[in-house]
C-alpha positions in Angstrom: 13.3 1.0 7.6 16.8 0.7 7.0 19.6 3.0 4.6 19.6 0.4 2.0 16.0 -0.6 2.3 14.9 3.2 1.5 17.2 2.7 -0.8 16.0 -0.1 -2.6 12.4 1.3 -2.3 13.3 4.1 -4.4 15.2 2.5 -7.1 12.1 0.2 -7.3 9.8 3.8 -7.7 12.1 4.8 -10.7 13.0 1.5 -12.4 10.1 1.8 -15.2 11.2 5.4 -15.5 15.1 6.1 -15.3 18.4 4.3 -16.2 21.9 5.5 -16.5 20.9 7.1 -19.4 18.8 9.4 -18.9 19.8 12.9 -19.0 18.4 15.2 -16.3 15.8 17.0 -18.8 14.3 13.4 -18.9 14.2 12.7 -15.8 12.6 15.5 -14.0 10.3 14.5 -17.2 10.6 11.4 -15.3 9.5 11.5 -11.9 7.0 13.9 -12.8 5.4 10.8 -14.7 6.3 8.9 -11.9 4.5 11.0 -9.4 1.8 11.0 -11.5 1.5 7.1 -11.7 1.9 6.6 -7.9 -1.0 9.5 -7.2 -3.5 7.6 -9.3 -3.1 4.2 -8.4 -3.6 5.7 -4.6 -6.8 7.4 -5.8 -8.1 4.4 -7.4 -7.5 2.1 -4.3 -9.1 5.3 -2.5 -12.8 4.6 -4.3 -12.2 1.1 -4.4 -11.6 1.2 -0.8 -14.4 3.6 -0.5 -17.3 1.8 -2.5 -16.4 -1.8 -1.3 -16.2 -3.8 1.7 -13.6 -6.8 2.9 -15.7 -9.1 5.1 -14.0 -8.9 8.9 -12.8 -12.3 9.7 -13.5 -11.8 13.4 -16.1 -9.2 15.7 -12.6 -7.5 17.7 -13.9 -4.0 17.1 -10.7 -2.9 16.2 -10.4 -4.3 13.1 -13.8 -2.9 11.9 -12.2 0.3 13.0 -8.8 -0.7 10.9 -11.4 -1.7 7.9 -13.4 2.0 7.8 -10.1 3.9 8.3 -7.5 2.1 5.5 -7.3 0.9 2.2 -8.4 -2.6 1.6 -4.7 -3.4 0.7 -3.7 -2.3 4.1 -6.6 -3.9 6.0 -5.3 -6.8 4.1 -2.1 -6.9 5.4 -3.4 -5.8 9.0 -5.9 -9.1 9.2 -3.0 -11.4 7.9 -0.4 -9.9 10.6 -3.7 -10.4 13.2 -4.6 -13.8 11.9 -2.9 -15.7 15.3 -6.0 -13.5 17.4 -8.4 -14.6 15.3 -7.4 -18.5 16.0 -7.7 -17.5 19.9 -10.7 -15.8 19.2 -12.3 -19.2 18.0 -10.8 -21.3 21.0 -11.9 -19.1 23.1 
């Protein structure tokens, strides 16, 4: 990841929570709301992840492994960037 992409990533994090305005009392206020925010909506797609199941699209082992070990929105985007195996799978 590059400077300004870091960069951009975390002016994305604190857009609903800071602008040039705030004064530093608000926005340690701030980011501890912010941190807050990004913790929960990890430990909700934790027990989602947890108490549900994506069907595999294909039987290469490793992406059952991928689907036991991540969240479904990572498994997601792991069977999308896989999808051209999954078309040799089925020629094959």
């Amino acid at each position: 990841m590059s400077t300004i992409q870091r960069s951009e990533s975390i002016n994305a994090f604190f857009d609903d929570y800071v602008n040039s305005k705030t004064t530093l009392k608000q926005f340690v206020e701030q980011y501890d709301n912010a941190l807050k925010s990004k913790i929960e909506k990890e430990e909700k797609a934790d027990f989602h992840s947890t108490n549900s199941i994506i069907p595999l699209l294909t039987k290469f082992y490793f992406k059952k492994q991928f689907q036991e070990a991540y969240t479904h929105d990572i498994f997601r985007k792991i069977q999308q960037k896989t999808a051209k195996l999954d078309t040799i799978e089925k020629v094959v």
